[in-house]
TIBA-628711 format. One record per residue (C-alpha): y, x, z; residue number from 1. Coordinates in Angstrom, 3 decimals. Each point is the difference from the previous one (the first is absolute). Layout:
<sites>
SITE          y          x          z   seq
SITE          Y          X          Z   NUM
...
</sites>
This chain:
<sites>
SITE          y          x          z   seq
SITE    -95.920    178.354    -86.671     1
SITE      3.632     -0.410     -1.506     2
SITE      1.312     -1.707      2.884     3
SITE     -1.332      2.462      2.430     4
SITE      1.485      2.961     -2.069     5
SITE      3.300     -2.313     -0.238     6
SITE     -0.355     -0.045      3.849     7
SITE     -0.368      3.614      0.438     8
SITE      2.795      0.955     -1.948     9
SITE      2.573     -2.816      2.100    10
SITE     -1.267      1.363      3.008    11
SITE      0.850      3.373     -1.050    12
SITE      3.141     -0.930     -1.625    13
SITE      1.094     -1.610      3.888    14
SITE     -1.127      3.044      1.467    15
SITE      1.933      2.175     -2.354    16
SITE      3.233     -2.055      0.092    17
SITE      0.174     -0.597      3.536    18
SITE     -0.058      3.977      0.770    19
SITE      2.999      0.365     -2.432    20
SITE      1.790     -2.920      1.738    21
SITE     -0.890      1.815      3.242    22
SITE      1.254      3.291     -1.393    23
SITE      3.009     -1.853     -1.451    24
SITE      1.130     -1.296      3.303    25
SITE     -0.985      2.938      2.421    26
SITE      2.851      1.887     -2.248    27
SITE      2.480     -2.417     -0.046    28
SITE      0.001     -0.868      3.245    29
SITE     -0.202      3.355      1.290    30
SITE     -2.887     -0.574      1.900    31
SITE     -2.568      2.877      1.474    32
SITE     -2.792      1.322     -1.758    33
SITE     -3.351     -1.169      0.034    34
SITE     -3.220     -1.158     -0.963    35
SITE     -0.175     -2.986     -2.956    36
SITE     -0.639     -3.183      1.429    37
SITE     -2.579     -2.161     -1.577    38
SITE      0.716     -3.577     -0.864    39
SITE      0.523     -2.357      3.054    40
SITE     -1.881      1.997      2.416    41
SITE      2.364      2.903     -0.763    42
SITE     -1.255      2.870      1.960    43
SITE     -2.161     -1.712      2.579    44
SITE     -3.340      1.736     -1.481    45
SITE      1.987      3.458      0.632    46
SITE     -0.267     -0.447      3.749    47
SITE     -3.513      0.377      0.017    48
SITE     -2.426      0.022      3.633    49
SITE      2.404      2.544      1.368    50
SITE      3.393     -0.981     -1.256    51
SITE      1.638      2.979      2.391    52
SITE     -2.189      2.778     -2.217    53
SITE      0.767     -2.163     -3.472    54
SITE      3.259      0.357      1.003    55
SITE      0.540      3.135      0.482    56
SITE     -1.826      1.103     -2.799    57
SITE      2.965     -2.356     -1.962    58
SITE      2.688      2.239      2.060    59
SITE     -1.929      2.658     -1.036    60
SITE      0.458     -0.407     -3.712    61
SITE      3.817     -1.935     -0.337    62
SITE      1.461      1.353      3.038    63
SITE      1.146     -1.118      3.556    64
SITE      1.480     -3.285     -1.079    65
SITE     -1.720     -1.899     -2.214    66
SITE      0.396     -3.642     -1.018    67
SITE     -3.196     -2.957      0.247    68
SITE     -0.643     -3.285     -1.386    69
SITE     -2.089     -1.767      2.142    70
SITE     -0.425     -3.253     -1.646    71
SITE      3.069     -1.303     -0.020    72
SITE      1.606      2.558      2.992    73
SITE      2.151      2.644     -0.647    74
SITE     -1.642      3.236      2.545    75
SITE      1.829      2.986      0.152    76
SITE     -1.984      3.107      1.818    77
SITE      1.891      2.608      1.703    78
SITE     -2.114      2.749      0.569    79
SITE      2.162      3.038      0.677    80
SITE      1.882      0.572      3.534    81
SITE      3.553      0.619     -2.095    82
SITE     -0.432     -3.868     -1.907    83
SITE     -1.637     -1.534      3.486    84
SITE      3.707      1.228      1.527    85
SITE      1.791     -1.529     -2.710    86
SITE     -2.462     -3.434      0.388    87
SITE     -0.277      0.002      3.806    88
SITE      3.826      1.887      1.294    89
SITE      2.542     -0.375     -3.497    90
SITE     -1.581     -3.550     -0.444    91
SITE     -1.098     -1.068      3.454    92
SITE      1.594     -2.834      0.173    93
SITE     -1.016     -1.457     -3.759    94
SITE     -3.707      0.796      0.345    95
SITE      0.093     -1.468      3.941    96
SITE     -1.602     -3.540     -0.655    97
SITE     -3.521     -0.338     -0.782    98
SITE     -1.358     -1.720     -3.350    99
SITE     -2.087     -3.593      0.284   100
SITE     -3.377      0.357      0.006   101
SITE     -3.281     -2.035      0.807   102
SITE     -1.329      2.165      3.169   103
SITE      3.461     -1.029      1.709   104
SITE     -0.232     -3.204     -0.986   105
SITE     -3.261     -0.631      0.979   106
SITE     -0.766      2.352      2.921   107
SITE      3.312      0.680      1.719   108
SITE      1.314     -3.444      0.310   109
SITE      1.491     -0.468     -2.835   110
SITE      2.516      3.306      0.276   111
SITE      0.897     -1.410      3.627   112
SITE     -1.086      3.840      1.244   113
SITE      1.798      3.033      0.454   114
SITE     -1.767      1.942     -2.511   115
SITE      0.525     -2.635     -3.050   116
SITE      3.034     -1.605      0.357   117
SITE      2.980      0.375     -2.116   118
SITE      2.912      2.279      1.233   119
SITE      2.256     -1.986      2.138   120
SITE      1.391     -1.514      3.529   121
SITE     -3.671     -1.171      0.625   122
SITE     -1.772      3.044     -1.119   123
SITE      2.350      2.124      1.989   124
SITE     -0.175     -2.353      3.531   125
SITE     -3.814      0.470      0.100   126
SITE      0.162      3.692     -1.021   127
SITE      2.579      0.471      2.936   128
SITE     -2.486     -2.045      2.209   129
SITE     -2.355      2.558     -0.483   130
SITE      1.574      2.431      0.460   131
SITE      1.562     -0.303      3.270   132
SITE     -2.461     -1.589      1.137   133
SITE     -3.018      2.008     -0.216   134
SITE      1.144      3.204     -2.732   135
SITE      2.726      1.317      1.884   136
SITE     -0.524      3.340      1.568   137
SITE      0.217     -1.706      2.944   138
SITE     -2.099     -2.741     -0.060   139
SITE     -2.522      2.868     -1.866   140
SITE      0.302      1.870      3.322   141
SITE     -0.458     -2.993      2.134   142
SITE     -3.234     -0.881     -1.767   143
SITE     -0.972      3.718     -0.030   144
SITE     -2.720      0.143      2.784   145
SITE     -1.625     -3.478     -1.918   146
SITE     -0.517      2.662     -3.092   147
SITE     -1.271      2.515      1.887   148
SITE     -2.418     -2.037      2.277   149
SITE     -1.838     -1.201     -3.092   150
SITE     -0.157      3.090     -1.517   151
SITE     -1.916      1.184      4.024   152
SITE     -2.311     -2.768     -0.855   153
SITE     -0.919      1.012     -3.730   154
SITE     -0.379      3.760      1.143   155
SITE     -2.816     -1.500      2.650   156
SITE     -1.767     -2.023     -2.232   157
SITE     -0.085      2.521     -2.639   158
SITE     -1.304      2.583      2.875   159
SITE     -2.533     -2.833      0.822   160
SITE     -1.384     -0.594     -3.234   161
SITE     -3.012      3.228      0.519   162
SITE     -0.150      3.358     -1.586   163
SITE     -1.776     -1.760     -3.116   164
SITE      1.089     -3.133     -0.160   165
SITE      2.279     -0.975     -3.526   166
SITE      3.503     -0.785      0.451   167
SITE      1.964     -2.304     -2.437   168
SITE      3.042      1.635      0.805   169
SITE      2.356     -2.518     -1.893   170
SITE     -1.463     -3.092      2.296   171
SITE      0.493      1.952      2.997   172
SITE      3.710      0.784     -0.546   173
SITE      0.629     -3.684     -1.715   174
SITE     -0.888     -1.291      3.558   175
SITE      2.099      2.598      1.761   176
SITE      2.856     -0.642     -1.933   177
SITE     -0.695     -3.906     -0.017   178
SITE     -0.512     -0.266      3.534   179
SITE      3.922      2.257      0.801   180
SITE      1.691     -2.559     -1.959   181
SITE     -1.796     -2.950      1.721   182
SITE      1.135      0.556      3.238   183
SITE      3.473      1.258     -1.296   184
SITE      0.488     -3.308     -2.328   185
SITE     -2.211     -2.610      2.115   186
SITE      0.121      1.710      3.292   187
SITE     -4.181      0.557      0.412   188
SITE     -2.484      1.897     -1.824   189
SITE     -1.834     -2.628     -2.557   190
SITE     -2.654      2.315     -2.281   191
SITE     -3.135      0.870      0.885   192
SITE     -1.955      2.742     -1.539   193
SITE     -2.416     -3.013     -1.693   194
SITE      0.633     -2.766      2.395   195
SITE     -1.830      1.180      3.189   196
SITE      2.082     -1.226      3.386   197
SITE      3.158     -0.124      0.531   198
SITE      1.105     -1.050     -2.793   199
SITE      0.173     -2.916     -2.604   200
SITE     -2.773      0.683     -3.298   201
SITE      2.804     -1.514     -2.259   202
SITE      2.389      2.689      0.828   203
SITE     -2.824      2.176     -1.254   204
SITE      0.334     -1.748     -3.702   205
SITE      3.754     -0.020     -0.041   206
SITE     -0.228      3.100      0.342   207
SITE     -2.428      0.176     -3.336   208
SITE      2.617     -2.763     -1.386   209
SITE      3.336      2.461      0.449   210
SITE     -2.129      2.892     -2.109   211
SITE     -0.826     -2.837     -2.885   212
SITE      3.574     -0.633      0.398   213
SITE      0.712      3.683     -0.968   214
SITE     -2.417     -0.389     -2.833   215
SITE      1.407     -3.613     -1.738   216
SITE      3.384      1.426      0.108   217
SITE     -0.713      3.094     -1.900   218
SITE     -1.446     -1.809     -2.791   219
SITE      2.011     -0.560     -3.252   220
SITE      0.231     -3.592     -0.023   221
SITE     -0.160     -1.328     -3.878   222
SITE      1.552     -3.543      1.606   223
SITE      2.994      2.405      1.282   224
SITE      1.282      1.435     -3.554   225
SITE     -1.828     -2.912     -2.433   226
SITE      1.255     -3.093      2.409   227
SITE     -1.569     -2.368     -3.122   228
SITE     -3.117      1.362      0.503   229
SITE     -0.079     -0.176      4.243   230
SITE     -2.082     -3.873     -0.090   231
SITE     -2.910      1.944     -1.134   232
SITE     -0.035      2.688      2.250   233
SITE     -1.755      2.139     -2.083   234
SITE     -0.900      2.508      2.825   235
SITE     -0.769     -2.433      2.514   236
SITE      3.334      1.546      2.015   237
SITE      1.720     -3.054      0.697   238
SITE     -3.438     -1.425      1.727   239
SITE     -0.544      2.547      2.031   240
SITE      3.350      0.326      1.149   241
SITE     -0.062     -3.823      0.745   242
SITE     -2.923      0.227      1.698   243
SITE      0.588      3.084      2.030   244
SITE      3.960     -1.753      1.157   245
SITE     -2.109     -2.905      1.511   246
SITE     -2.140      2.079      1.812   247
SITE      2.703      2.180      1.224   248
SITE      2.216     -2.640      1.220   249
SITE     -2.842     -1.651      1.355   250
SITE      0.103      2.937      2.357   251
SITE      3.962      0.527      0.809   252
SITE      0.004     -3.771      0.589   253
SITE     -2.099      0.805      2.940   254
SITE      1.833      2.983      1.395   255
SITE      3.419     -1.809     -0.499   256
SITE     -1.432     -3.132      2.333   257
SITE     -1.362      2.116      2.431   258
SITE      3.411      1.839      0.589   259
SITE      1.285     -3.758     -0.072   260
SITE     -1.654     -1.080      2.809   261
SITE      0.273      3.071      1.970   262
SITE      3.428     -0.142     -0.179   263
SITE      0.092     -3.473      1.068   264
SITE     -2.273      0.693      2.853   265
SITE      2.312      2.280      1.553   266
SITE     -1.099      3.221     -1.711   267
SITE     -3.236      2.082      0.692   268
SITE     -0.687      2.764      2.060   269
SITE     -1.532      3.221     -0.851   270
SITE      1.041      0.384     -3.475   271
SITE      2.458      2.220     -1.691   272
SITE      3.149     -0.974     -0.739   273
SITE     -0.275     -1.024     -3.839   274
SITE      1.786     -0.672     -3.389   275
SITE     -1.110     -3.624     -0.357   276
SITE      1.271     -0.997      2.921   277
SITE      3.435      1.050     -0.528   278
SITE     -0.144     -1.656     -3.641   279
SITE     -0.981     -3.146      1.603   280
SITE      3.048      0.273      2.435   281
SITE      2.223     -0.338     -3.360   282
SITE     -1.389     -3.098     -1.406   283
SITE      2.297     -2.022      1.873   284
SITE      3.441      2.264     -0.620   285
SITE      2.552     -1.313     -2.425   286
SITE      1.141      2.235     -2.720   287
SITE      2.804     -2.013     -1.514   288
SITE     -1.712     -2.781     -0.776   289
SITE     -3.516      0.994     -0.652   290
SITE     -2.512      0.559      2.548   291
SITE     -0.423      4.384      0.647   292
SITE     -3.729     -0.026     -0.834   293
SITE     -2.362     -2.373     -1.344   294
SITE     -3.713     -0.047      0.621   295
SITE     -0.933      0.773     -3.114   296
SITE      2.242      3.079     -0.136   297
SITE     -1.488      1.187      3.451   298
SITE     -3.636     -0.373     -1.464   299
SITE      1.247      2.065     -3.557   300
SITE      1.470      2.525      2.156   301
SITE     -3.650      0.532      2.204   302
SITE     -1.703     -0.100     -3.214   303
SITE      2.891      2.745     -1.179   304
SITE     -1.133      2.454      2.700   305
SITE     -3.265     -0.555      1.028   306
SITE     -0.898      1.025     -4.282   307
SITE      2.320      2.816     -0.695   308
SITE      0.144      1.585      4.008   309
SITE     -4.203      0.133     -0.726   310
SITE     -1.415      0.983     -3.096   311
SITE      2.768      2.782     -1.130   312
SITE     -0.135      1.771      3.197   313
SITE     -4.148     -0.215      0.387   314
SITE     -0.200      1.001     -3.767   315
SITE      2.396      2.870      0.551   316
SITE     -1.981      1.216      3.399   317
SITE     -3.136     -0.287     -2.144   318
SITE      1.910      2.107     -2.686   319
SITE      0.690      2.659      2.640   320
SITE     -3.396      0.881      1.449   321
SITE     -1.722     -0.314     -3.646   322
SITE      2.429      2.518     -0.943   323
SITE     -1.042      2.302      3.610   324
SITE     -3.179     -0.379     -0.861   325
SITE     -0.010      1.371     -3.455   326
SITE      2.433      3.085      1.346   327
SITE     -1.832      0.964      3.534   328
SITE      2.717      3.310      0.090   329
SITE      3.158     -2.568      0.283   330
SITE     -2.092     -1.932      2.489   331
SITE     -0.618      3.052      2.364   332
SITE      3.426      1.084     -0.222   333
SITE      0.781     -3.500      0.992   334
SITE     -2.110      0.250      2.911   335
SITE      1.381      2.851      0.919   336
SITE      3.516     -0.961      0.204   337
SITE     -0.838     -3.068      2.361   338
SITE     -2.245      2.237      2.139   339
SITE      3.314      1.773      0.404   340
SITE      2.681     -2.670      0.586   341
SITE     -2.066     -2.533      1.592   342
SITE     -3.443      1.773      0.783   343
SITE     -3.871     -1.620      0.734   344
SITE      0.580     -1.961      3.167   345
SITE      2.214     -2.810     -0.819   346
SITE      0.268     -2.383     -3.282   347
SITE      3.403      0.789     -2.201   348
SITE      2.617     -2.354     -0.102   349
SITE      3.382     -1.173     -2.095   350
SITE      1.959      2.464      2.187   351
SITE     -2.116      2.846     -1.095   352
SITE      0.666     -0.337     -3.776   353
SITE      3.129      1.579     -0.279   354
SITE     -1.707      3.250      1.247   355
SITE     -3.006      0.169     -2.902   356
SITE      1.872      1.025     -3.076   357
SITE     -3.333      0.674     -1.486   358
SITE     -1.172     -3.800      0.691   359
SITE      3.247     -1.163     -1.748   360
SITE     -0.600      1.823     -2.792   361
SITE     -3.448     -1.559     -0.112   362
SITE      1.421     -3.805      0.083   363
SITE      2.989      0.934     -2.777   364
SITE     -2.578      1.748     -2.231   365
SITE     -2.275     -3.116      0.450   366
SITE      3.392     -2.404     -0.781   367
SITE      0.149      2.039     -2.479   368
SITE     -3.578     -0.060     -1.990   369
SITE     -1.037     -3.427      0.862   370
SITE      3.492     -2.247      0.699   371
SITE     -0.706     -3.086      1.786   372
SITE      1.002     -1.836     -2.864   373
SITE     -0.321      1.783     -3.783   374
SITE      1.995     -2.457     -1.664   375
SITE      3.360     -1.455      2.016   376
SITE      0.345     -3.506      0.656   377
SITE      1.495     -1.749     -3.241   378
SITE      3.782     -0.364     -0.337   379
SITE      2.396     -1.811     -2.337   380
SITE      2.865      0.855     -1.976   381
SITE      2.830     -2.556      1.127   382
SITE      2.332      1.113     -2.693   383
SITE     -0.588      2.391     -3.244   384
SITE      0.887      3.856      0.933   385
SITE     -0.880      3.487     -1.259   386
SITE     -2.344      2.035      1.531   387
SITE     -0.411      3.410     -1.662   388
SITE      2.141     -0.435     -2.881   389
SITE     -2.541     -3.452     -1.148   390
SITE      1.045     -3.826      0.819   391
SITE     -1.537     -1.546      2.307   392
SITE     -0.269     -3.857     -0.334   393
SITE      0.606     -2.508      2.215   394
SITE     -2.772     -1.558      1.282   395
SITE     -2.543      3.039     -0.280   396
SITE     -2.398      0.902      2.139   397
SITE      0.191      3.566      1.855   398
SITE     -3.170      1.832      1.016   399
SITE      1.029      3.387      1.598   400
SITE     -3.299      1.983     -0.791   401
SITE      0.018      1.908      3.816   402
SITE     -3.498      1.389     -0.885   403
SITE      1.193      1.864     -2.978   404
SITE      3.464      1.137      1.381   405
SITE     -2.278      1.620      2.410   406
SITE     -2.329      1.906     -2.094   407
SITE      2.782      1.302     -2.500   408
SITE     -0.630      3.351     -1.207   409
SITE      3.586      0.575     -0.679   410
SITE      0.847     -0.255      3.953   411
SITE     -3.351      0.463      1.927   412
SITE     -1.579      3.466     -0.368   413
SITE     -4.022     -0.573     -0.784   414
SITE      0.551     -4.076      0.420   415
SITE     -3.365     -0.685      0.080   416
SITE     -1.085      2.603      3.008   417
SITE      0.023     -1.067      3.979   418
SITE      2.564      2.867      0.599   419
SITE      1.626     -0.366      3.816   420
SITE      2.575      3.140     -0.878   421
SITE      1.950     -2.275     -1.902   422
SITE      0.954     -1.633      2.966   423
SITE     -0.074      2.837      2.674   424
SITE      3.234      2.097      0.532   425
SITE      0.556      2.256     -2.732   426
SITE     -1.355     -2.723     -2.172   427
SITE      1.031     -0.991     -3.327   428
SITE      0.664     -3.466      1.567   429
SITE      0.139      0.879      3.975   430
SITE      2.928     -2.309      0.299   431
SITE     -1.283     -2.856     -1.668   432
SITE     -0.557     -3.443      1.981   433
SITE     -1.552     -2.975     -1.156   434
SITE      3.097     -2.544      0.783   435
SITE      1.210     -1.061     -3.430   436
SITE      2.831      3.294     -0.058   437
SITE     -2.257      2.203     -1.982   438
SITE     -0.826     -1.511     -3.192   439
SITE     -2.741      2.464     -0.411   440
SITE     -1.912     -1.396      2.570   441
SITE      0.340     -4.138      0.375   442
SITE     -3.480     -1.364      1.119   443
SITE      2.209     -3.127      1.958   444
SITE      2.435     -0.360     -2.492   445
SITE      3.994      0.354      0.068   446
SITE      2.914     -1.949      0.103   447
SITE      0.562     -3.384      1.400   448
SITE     -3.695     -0.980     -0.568   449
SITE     -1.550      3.148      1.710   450
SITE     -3.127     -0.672      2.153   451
SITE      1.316     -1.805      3.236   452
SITE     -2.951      1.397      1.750   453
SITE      0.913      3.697     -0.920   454
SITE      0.377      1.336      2.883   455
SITE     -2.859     -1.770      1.745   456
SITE     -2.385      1.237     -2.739   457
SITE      0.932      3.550      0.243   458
SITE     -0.833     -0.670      4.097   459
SITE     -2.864     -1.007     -0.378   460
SITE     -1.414      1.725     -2.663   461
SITE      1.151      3.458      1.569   462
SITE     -1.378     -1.256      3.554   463
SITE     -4.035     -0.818     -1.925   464
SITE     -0.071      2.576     -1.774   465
SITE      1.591      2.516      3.322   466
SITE     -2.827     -1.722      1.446   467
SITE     -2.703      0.621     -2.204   468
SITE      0.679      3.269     -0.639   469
SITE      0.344      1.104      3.533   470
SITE     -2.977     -1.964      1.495   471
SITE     -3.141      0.101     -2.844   472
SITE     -1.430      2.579     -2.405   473
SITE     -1.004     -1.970     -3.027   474
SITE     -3.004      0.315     -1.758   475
SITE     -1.148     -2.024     -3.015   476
SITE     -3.439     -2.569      0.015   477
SITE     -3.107      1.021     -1.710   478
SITE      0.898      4.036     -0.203   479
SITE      2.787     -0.287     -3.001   480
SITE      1.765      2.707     -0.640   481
SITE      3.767     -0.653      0.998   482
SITE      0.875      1.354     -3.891   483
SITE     -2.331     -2.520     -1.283   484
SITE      2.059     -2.874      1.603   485
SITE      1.045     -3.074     -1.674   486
SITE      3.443     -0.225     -0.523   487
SITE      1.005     -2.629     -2.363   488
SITE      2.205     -2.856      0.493   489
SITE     -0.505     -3.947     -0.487   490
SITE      3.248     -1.245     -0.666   491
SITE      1.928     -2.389      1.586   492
SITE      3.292     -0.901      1.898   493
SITE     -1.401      2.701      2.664   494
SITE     -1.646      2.773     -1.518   495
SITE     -3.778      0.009      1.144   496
SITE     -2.407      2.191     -0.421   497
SITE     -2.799     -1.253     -2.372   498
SITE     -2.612      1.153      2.391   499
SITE      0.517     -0.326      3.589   500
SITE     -0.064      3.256      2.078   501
SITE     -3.537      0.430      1.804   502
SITE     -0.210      2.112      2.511   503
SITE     -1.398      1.978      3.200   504
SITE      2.936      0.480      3.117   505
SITE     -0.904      3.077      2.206   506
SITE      2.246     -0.236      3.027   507
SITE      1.731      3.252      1.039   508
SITE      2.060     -0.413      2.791   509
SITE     -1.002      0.118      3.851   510
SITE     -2.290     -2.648      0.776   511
SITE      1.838     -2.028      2.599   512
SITE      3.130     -0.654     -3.163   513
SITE     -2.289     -2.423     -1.856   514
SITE     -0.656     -1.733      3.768   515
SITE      3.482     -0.158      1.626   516
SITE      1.429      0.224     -3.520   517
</sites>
């Protein structure tokens, strides 16, 4: 009994000196506020299932920047558009690299992506690949009637599906979306809607691989911020993300021989023009004396945007019609406006857009309440700096908290409420855009490391969604009443919803759209 009070009273007396240490140091170093970190695991248990709520609820109660330890890992969480500007504009530059961690290691070819790999000469030659290559406005606009002729074929299979049948909407627009960058990267549609002909069934489970992708990288690795601790892979990360890298380059093996031996057949016929071809017509340039691309860059860079050109622009669509559904008045008026500018006898398109101020407002308000991405990418402090008056140390991890930022009370009037006249003219924000200038509204990011995809995204989530609006009345499965709708999130790299969105399509255009359409 002695030596378990005895133990007690050392654990306590740890506990208690540690949090004066901490105390000690956040002072004299200046550092943010924030929570007490426990010992070793530091604030790792603070994160909780839903680290983008935990966190907020942090910024909540010490402010917009607010200082972490994660094991051993300096994170600093800037959660206010005025600190993000000082983190992602003042200190571009500083915060541009990204920290190590175990999904890049282990998933992305060891940091040999675009998405991962440190700020540099490499970094910036595949970035500048991209986009010239297939991000540019042009090469958007080349690729344009692609977007829209997958988006013709979701609109008839939804229209298909029978006045009762149950859609799930999210698989639907994951194959749409899938299937555009397919023929735009690999020159031919690859994913079928669960296998059937005309296409190949282990597209189908790439597909399911890219969402687990989504899921493996949100989590808060312990290996990543206690490295001593990463052999025993306490969460069973490290295996999974092993295990799902085989699989997945099992798969872009495949695609990259097939291109091989196109190429040196002569070419095919039939196909678009794609991505992977051009990459492959670079393997044998000279840059100085390294070779312009390697294989293994070509295969991070597929794996790049096949997983972030999917899941953040299906989730977002998904975000959008829940939303409708649950406010049938914005929906009507939505329906209204394209009966107007486009009307019932043809199919909207990209060109349309700039005419539906109302369906803009719809996509920025949906940017808005359900980002893409809650947290931001990590960065890492090159050098020390000062960032709202508190150090910042080198080597710290940034997490820009774009979820939060976006549901401040102090810049967004009723935060919480699907409110389009934010965005329409007159607006509080009618001039805000979504392209890393406004601070108050950053679902890709800013700076050197914004999305690369941007402006794709915003395409193609404003052409489904355009789509959707114009061409179905929604109704939900089993008779549930739209206010009765689950709307909570399962967090991850992408935010999901928890529940996927069940429902009933009623076409509403002229009958011959969903045919010729």
């Amino acid at each position: 009994m002695d030596l378990l009070i005895l133990f007690i009273y050392a654990c306590i007396t740890i506990v208690v000196v540690h949090a004066l240490l901490n105390m000690c140091t956040r002072r004299l170093n200046r550092l943010p506020p924030g929570p007490t970190p426990w010992p070793i695991v530091g604030n790792l248990p603070h994160l909780g299932k839903t680290p983008h709520h935990s966190l907020a609820a942090l910024v909540t109660q010490y402010g917009p920047l607010i200082h972490l330890r994660l094991g051993f890992v300096d994170v600093v969480v800037a959660a206010s558009a005025s600190v993000a500007a000082q983190c992602l504009k003042t200190h571009d530059v500083n915060f541009a690299s990204r920290p190590p961690n175990y999904g890049a290691k282990h998933i992305a070819y060891n940091y040999q992506d675009m998405v991962f790999a440190p700020y540099g000469p490499r970094w910036r030659r595949l970035r500048k690949l991209c986009l010239v290559h297939l991000l540019s406005t042009k090469a958007l606009n080349d690729f344009r009637h692609i977007r829209q002729e997958e988006v013709a074929i979701l609109t008839r299979t939804l229209a298909n599906a029978g006045e009762y049948s149950t859609v799930q909407l999210d698989k639907l627009l994951n194959l749409c979306i899938s299937n555009a960058l397919s023929r735009v990267m690999l020159g031919r549609r690859v994913f079928t809607n669960g296998g059937g002909a005309g296409g190949d069934p282990k597209a189908d489970e790439f597909k399911e691989m890219a969402t687990e992708v989504q899921v493996l990288a949100g989590e808060f690795n312990i290996g990543d911020f206690i490295p001593a601790l990463d052999w025993l892979d306490l969460q069973g990360v490290t295996k999974k993300m092993k295990n799902l890298h085989a699989r997945l380059d099992a798969f872009l093996n495949v695609i990259l021989q097939e291109h091989k031996t196109t190429a040196a057949n002569g070419g095919a016929s039939g196909h678009d023009v794609d991505f992977l071809s051009m990459l492959l017509s670079l393997r044998d340039e000279v840059d100085g004396n390294e070779a312009m691309l390697l294989d293994v860059e070509i295969k991070a860079l597929l794996l790049n945007l096949f997983v972030a050109g999917t899941d953040t622009s299906f989730n977002t669509v998904e975000w959008a019609i829940a939303e409708l559904i649950r406010h049938p008045q914005i929906l009507k008026q939505a329906q209204e406006e394209m009966d107007i500018i486009v009307g019932r006898d043809r199919l909207v398109n990209e060109l349309d857009i700039s005419q539906l101020t109302f369906l803009q407002a719809i996509v920025k308000e949906t940017f808005r309440l359900h980002p893409a991405t809650p947290l931001s990418l990590p960065r890492i402090a090159i050098e020390n700096c000062k960032v709202n008056g508190y150090n910042i140390p080198k080597g710290s991890t940034l997490l820009v908290h774009v979820w939060a930022i976006a549901r401040d009370p102090k810049i967004w009037t009723d935060p919480l409420k699907f409110k389009l006249g934010r965005f329409l003219p007159g607006g509080e924000k009618s001039n805000a855009d979504v392209k890393g200038n406004d601070f108050d509204l950053i679902p890709f990011g800013a700076g050197r490391r914004i999305c690369a995809g941007m402006s794709l995204g915003v395409r193609t989530v404003q052409l489904l969604t355009a789509t959707l609006v114009q061409a179905f009345d929604w109704e939900l499965t089993n008779g549930l009443d739209p206010k009765n709708l689950d709307m909570e999130e399962a967090y991850g790299l992408a935010l999901r919803r928890a529940a996927p969105l069940m429902v009933h399509p009623r076409p509403r255009l002229a009958p011959n759209v969903y045919i010729s359409g």
